[in-house]
N, CA, C and O atoms as a Tripos MOL2 file, in Angstrom:
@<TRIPOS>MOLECULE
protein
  276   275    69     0     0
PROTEIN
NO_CHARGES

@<TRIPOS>ATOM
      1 N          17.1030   11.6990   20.7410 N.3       1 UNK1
      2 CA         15.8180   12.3980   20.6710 C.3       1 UNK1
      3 C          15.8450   13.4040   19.5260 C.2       1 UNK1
      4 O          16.6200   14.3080   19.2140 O.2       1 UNK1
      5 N          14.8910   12.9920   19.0930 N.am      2 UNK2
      6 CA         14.8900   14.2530   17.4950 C.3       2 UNK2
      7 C          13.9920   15.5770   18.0830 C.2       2 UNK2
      8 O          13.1980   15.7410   19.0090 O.2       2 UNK2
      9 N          14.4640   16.2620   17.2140 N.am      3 UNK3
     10 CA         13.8760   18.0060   17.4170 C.3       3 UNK3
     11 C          12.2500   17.7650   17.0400 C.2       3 UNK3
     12 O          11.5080   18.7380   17.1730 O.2       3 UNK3
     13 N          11.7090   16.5480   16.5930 N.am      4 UNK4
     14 CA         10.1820   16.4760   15.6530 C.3       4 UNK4
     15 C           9.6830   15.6540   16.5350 C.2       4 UNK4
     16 O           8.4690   15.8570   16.5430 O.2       4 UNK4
     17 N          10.0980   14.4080   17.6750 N.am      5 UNK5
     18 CA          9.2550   14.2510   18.5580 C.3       5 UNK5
     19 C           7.9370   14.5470   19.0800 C.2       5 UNK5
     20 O           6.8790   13.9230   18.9950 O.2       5 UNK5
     21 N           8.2280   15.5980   19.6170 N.am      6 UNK6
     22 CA          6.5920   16.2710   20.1820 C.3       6 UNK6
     23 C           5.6010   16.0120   19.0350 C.2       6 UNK6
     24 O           4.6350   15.2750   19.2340 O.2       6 UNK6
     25 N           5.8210   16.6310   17.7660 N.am      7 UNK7
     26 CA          5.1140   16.6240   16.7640 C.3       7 UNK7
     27 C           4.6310   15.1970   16.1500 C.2       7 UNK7
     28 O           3.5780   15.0630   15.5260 O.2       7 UNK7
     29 N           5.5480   14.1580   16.4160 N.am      8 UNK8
     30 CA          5.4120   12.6750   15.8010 C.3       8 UNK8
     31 C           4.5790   12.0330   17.0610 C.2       8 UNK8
     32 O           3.7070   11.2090   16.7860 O.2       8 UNK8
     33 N           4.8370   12.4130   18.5650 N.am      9 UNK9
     34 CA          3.6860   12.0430   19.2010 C.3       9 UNK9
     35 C           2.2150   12.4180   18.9800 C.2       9 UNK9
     36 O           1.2730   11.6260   19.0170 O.2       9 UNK9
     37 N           2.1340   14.0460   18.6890 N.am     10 UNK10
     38 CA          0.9270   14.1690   18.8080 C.3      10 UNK10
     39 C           0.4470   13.5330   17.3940 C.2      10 UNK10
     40 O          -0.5380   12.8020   17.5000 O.2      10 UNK10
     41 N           0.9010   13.6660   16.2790 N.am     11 UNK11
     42 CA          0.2230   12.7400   15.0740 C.3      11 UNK11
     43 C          -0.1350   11.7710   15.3070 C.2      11 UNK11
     44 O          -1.0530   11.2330   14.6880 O.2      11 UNK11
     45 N           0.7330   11.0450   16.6600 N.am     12 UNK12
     46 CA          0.5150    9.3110   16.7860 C.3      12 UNK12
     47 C          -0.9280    9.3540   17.9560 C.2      12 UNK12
     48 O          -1.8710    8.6020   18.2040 O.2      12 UNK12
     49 N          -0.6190   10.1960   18.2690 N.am     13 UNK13
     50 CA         -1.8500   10.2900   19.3050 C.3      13 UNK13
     51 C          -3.5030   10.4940   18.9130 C.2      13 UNK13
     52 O          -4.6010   10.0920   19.2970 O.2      13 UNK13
     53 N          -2.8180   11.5410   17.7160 N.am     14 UNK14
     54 CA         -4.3720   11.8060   17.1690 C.3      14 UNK14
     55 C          -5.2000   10.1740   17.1210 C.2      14 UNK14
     56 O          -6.3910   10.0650   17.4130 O.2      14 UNK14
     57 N          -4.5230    9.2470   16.7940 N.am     15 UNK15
     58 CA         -5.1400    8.0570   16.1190 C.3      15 UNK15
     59 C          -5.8370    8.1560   14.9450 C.2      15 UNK15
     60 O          -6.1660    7.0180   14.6090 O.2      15 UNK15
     61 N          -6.3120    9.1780   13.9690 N.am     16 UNK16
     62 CA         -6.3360    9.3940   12.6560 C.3      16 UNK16
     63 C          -6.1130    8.9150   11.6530 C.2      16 UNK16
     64 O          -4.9020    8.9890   11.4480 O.2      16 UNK16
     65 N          -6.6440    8.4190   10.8320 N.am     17 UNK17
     66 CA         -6.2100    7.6230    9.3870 C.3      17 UNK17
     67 C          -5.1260    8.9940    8.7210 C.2      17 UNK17
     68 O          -4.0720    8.6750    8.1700 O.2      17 UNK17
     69 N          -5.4750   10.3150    8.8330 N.am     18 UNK18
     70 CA         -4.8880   11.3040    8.4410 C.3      18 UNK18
     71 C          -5.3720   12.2380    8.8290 C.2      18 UNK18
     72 O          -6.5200   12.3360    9.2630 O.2      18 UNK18
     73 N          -4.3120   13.3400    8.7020 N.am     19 UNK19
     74 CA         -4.0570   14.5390    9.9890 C.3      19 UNK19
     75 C          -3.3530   15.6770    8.8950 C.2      19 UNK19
     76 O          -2.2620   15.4910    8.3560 O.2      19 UNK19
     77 N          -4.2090   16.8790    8.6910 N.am     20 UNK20
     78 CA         -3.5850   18.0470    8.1620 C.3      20 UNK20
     79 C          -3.3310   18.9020    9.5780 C.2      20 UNK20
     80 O          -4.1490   18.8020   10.4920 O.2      20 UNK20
     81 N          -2.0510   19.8160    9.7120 N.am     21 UNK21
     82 CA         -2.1600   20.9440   10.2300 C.3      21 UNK21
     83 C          -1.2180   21.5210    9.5310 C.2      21 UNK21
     84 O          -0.4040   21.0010    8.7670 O.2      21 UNK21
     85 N          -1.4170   23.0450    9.9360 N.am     22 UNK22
     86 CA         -0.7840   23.9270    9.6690 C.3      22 UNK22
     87 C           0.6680   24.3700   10.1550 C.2      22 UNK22
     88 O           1.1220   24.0430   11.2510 O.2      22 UNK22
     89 N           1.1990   24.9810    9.4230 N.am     23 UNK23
     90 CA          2.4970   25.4020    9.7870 C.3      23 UNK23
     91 C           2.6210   25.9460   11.1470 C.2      23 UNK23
     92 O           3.6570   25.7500   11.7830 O.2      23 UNK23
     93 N           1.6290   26.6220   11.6440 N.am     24 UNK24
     94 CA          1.3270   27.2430   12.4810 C.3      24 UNK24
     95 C           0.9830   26.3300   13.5180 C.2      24 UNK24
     96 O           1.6900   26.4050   14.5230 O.2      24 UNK24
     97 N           0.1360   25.5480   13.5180 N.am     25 UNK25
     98 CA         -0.4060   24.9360   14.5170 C.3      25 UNK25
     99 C           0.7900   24.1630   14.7900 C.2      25 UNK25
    100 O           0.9300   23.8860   15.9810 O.2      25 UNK25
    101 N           1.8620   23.6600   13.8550 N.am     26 UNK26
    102 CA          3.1240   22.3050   13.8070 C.3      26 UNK26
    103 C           4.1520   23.2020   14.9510 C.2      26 UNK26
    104 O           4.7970   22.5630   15.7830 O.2      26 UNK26
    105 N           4.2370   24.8510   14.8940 N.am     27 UNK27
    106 CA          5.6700   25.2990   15.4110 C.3      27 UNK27
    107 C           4.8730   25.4470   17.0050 C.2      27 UNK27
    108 O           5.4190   25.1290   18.0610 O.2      27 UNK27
    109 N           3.3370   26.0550   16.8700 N.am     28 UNK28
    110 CA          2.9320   25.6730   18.6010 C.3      28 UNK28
    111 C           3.1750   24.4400   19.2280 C.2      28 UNK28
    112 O           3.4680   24.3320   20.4190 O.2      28 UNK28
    113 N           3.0550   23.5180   18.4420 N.am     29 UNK29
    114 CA          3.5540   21.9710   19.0860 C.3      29 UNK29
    115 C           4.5840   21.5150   19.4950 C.2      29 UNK29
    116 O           4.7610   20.6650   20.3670 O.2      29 UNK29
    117 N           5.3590   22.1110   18.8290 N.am     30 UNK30
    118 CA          7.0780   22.0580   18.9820 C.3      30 UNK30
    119 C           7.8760   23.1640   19.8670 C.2      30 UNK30
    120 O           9.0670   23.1390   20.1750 O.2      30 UNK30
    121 N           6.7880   24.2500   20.2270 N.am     31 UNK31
    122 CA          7.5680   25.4930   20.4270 C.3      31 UNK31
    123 C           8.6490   25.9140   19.6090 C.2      31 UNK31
    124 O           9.6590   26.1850   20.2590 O.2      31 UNK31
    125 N           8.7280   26.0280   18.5800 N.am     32 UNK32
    126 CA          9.6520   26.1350   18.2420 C.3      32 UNK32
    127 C           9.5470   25.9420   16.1730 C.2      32 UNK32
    128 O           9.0100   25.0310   15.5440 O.2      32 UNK32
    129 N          10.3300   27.2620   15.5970 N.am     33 UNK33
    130 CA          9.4410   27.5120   14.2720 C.3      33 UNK33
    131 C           9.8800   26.0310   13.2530 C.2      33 UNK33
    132 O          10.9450   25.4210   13.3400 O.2      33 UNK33
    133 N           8.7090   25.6970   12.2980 N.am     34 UNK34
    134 CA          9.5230   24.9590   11.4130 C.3      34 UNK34
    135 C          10.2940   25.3730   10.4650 C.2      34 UNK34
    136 O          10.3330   26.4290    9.8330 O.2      34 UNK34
    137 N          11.0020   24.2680   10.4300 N.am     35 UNK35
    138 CA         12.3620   24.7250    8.7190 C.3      35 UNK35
    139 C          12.7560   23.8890    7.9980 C.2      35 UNK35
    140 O          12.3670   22.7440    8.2310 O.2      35 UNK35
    141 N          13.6370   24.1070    6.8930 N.am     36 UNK36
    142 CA         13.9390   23.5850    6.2580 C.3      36 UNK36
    143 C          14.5350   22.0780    6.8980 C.2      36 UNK36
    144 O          14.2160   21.0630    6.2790 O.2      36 UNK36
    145 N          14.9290   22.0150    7.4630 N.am     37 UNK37
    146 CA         15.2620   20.3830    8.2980 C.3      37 UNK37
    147 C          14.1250   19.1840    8.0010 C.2      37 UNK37
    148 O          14.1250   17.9980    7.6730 O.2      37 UNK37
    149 N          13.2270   20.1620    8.3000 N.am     38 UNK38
    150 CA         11.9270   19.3200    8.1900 C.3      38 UNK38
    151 C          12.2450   17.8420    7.1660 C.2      38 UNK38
    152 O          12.6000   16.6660    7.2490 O.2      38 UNK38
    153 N          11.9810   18.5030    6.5540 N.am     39 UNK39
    154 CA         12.5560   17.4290    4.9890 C.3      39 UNK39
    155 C          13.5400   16.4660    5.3190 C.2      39 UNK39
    156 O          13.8420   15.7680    4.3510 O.2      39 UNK39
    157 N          14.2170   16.1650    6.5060 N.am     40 UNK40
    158 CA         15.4660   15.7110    6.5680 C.3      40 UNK40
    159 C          14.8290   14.6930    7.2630 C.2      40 UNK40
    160 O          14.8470   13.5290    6.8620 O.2      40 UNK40
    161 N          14.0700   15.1750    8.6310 N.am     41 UNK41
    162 CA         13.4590   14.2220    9.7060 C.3      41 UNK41
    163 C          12.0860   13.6870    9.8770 C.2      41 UNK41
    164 O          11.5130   13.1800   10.8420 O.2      41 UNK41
    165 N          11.5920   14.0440    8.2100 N.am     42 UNK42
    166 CA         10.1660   13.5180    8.1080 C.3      42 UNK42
    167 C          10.4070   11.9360    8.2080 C.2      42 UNK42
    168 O           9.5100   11.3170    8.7790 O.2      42 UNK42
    169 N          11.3440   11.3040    7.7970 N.am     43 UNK43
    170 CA         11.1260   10.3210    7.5750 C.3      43 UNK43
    171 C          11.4290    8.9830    8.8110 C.2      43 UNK43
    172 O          11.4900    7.7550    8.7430 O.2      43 UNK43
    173 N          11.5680   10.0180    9.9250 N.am     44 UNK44
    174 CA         11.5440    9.1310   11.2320 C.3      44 UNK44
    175 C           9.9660    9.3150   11.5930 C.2      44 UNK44
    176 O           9.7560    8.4840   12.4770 O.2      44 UNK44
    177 N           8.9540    9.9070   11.3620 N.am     45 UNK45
    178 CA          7.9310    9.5400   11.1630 C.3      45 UNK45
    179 C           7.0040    7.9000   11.1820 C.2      45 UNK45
    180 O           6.0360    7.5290   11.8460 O.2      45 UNK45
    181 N           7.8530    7.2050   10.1120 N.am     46 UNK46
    182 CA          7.5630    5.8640    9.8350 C.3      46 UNK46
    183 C           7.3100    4.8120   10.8990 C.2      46 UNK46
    184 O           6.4440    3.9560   11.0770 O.2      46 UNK46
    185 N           8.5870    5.2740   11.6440 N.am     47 UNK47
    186 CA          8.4540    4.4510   12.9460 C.3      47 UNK47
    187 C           7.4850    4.8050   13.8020 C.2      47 UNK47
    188 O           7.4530    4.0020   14.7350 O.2      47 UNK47
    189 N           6.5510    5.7890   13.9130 N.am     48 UNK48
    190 CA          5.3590    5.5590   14.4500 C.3      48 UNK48
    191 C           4.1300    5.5180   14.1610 C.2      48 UNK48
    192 O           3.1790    5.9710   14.7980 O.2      48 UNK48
    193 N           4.1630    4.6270   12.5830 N.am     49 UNK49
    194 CA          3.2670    4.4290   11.7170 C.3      49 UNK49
    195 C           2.5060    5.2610   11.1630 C.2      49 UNK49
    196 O           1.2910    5.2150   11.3540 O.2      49 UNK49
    197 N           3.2530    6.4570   10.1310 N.am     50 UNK50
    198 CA          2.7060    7.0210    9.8190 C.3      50 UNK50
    199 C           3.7720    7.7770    8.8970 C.2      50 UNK50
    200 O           4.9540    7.5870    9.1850 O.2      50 UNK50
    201 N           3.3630    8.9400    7.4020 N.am     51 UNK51
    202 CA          4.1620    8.8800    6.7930 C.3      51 UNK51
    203 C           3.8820   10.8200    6.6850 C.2      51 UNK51
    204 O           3.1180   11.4160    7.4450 O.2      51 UNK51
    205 N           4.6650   11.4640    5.6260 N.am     52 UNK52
    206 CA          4.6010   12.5400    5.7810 C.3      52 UNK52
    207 C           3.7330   12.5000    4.3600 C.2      52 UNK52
    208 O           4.3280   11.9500    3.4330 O.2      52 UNK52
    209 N           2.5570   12.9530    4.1050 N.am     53 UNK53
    210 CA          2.2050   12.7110    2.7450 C.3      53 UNK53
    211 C           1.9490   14.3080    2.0100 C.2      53 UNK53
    212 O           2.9950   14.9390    1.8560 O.2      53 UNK53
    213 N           0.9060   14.8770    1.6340 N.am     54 UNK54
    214 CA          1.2650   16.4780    0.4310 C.3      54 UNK54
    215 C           1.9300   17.7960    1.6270 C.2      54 UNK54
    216 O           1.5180   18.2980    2.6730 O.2      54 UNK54
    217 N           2.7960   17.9100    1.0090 N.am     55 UNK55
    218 CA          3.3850   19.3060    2.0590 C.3      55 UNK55
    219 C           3.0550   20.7840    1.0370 C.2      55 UNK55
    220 O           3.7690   21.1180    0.0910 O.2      55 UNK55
    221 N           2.0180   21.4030    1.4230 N.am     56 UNK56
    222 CA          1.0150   22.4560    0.5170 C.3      56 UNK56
    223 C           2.2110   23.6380    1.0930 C.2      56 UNK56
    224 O           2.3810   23.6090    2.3120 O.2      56 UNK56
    225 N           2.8190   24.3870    0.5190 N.am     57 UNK57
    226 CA          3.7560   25.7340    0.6420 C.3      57 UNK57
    227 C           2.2330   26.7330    0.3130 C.2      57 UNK57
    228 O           2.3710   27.8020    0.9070 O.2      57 UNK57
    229 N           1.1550   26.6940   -0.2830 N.am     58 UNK58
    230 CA          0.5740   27.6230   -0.7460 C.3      58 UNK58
    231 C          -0.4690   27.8230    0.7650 C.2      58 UNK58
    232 O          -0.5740   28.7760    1.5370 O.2      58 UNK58
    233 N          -1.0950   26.5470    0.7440 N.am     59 UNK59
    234 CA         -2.0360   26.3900    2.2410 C.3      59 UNK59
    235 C          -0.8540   26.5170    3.4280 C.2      59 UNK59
    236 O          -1.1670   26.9970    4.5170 O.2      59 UNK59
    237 N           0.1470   26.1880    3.2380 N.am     60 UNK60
    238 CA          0.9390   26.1250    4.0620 C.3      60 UNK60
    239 C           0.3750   25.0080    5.3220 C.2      60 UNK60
    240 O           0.2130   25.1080    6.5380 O.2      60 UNK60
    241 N           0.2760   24.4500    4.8020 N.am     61 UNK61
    242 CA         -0.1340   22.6510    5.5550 C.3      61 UNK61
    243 C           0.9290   21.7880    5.1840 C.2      61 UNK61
    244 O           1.8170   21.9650    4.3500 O.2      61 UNK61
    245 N           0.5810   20.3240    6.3260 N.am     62 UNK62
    246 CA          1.2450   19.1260    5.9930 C.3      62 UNK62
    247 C           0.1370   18.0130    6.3630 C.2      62 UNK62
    248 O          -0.6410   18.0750    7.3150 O.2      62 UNK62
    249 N           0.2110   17.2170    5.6260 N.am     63 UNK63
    250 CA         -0.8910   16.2400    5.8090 C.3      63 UNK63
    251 C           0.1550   14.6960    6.2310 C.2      63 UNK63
    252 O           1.0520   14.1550    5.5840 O.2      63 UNK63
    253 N          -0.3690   14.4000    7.3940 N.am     64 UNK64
    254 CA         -0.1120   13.0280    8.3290 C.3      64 UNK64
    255 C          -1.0590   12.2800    7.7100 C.2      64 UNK64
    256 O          -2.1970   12.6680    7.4460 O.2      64 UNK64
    257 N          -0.4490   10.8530    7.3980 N.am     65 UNK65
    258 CA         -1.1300    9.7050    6.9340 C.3      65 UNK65
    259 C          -0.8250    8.3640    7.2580 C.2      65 UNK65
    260 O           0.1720    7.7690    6.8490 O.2      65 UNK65
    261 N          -1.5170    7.9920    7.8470 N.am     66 UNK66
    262 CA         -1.2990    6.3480    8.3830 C.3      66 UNK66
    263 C          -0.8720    5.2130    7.1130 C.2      66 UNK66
    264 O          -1.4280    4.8640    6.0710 O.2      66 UNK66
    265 N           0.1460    4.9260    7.6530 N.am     67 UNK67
    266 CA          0.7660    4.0360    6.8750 C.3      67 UNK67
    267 C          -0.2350    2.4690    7.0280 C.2      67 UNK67
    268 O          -0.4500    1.8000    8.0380 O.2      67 UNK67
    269 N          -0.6890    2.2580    5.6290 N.am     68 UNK68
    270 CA         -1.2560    1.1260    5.5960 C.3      68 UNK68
    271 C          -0.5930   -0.0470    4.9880 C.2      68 UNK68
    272 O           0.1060   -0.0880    3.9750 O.2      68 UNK68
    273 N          -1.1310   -1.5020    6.2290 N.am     69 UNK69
    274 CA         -0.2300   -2.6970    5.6460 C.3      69 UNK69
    275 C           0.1270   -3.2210    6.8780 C.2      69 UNK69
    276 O           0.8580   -4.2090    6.9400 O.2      69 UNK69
@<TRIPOS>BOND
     1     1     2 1
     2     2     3 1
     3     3     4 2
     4     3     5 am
     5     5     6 1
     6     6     7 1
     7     7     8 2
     8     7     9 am
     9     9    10 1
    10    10    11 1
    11    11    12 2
    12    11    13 am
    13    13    14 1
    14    14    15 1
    15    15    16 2
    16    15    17 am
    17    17    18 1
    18    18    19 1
    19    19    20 2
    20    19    21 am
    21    21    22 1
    22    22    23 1
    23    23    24 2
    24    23    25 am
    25    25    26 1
    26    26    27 1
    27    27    28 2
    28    27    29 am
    29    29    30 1
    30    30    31 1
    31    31    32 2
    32    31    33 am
    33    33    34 1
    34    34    35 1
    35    35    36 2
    36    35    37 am
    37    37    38 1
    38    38    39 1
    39    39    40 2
    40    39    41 am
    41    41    42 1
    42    42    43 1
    43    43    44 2
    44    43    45 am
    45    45    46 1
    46    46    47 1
    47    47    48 2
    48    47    49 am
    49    49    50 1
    50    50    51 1
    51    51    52 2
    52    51    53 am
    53    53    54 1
    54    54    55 1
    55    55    56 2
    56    55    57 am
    57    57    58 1
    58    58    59 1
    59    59    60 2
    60    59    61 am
    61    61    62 1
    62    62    63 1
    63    63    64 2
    64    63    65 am
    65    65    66 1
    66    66    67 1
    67    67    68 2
    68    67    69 am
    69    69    70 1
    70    70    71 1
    71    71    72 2
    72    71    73 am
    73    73    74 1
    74    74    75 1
    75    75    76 2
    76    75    77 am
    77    77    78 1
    78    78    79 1
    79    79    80 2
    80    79    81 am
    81    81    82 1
    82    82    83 1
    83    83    84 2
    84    83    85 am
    85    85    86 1
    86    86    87 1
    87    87    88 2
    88    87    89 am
    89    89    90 1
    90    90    91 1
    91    91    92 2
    92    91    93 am
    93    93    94 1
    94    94    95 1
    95    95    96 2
    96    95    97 am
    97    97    98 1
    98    98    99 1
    99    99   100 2
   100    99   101 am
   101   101   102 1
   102   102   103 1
   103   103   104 2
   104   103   105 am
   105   105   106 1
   106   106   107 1
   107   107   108 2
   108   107   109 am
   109   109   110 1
   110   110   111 1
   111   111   112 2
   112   111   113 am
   113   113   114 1
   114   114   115 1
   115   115   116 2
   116   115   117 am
   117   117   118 1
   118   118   119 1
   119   119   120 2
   120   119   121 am
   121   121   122 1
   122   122   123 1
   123   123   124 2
   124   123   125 am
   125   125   126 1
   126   126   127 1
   127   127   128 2
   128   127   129 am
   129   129   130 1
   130   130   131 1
   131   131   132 2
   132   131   133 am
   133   133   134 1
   134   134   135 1
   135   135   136 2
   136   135   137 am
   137   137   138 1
   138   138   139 1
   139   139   140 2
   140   139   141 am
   141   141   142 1
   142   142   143 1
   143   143   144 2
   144   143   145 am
   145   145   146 1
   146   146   147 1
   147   147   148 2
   148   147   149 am
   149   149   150 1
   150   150   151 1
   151   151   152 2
   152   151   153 am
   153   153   154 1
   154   154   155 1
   155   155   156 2
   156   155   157 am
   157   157   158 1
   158   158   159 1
   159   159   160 2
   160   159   161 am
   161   161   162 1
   162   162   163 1
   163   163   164 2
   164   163   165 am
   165   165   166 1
   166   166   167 1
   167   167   168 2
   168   167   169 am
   169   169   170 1
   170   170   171 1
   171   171   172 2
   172   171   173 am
   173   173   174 1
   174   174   175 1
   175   175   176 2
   176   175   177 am
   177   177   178 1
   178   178   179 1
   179   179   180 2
   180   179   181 am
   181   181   182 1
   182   182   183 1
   183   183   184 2
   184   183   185 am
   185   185   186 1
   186   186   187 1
   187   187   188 2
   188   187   189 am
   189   189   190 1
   190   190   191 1
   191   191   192 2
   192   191   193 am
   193   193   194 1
   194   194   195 1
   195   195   196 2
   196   195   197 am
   197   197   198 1
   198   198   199 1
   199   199   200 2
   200   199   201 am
   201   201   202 1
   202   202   203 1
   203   203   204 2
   204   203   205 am
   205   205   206 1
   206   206   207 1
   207   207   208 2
   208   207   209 am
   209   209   210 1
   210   210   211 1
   211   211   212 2
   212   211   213 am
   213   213   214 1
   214   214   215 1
   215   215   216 2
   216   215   217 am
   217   217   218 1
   218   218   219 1
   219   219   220 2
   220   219   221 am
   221   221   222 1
   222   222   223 1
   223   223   224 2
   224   223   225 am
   225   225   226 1
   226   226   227 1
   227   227   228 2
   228   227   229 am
   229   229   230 1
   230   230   231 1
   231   231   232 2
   232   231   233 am
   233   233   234 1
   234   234   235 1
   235   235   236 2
   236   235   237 am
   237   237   238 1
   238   238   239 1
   239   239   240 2
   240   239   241 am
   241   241   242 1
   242   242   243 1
   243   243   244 2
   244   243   245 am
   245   245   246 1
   246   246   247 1
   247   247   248 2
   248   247   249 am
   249   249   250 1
   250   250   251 1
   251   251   252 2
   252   251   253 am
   253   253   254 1
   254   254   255 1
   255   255   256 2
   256   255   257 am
   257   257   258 1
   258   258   259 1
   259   259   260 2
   260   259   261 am
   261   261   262 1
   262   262   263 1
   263   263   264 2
   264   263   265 am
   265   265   266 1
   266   266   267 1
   267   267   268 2
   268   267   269 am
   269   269   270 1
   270   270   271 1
   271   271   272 2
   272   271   273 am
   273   273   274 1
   274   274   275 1
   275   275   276 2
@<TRIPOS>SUBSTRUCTURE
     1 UNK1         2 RESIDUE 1 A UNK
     2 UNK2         6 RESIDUE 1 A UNK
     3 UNK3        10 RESIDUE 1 A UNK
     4 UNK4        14 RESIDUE 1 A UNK
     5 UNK5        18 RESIDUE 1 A UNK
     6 UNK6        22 RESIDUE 1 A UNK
     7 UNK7        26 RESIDUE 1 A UNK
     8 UNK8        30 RESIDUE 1 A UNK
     9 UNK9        34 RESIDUE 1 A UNK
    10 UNK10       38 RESIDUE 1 A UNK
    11 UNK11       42 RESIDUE 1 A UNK
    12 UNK12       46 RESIDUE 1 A UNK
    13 UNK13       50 RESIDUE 1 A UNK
    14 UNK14       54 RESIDUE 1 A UNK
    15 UNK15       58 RESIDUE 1 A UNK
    16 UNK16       62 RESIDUE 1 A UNK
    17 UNK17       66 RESIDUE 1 A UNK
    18 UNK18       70 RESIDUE 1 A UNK
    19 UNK19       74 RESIDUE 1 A UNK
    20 UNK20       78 RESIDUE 1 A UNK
    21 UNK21       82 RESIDUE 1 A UNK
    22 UNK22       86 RESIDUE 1 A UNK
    23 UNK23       90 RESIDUE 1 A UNK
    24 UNK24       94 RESIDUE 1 A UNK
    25 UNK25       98 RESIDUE 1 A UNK
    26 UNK26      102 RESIDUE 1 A UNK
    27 UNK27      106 RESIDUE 1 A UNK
    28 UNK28      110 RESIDUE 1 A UNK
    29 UNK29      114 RESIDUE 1 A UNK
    30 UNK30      118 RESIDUE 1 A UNK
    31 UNK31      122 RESIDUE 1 A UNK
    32 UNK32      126 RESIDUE 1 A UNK
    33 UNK33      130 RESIDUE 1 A UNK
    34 UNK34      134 RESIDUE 1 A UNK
    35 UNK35      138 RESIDUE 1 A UNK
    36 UNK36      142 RESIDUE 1 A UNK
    37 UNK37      146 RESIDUE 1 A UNK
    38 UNK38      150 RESIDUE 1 A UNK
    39 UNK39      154 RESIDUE 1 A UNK
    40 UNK40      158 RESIDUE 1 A UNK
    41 UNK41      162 RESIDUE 1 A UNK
    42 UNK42      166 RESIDUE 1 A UNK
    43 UNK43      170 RESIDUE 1 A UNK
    44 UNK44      174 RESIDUE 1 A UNK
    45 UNK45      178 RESIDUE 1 A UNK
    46 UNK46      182 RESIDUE 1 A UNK
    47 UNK47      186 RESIDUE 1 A UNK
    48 UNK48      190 RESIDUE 1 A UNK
    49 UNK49      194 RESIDUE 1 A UNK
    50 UNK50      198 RESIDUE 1 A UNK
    51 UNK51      202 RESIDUE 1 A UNK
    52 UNK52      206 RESIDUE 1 A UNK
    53 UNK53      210 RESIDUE 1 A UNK
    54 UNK54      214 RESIDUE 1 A UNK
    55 UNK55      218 RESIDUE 1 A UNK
    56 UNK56      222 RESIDUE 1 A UNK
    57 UNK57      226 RESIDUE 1 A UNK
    58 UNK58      230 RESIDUE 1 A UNK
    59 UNK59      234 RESIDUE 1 A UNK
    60 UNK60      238 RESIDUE 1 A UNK
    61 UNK61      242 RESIDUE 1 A UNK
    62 UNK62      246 RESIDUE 1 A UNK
    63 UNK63      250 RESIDUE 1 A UNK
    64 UNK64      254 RESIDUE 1 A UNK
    65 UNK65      258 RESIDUE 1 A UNK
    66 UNK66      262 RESIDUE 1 A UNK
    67 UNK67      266 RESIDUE 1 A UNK
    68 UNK68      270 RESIDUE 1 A UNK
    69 UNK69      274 RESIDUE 1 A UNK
């Protein structure tokens, strides 16, 4: 079980072609703050069809995007 779970369900749940939230809204989901890891375990993402696509440091967003194909 990965620490990003919660977070890769609710993206999968949204059903969304694509999904911004905030840093903020990502560590309420998780309980728990994000970090640098992030980068490490975005890419188990895939497996629930969907990819990690612009990560904004300024908006401090991440934008979820359905993997098409």
């Amino acid at each position: 079980m990965s620490k990003y779970d919660l977070l890769w369900d609710h993206v999968l749940k949204s059903g969304r072609n694509s999904l911004k939230l905030t840093f903020a809204e990502i560590e309420r989901i998780l309980g728990a703050p994000i970090d640098h890891s992030f980068l490490k375990y975005k890419k188990e993402l895939i497996k629930y069809g969907y990819q990690v696509g612009r990560i904004s440091m300024k908006e401090q967003t991440i934008l979820f995007e359905k993997v098409q194909g």
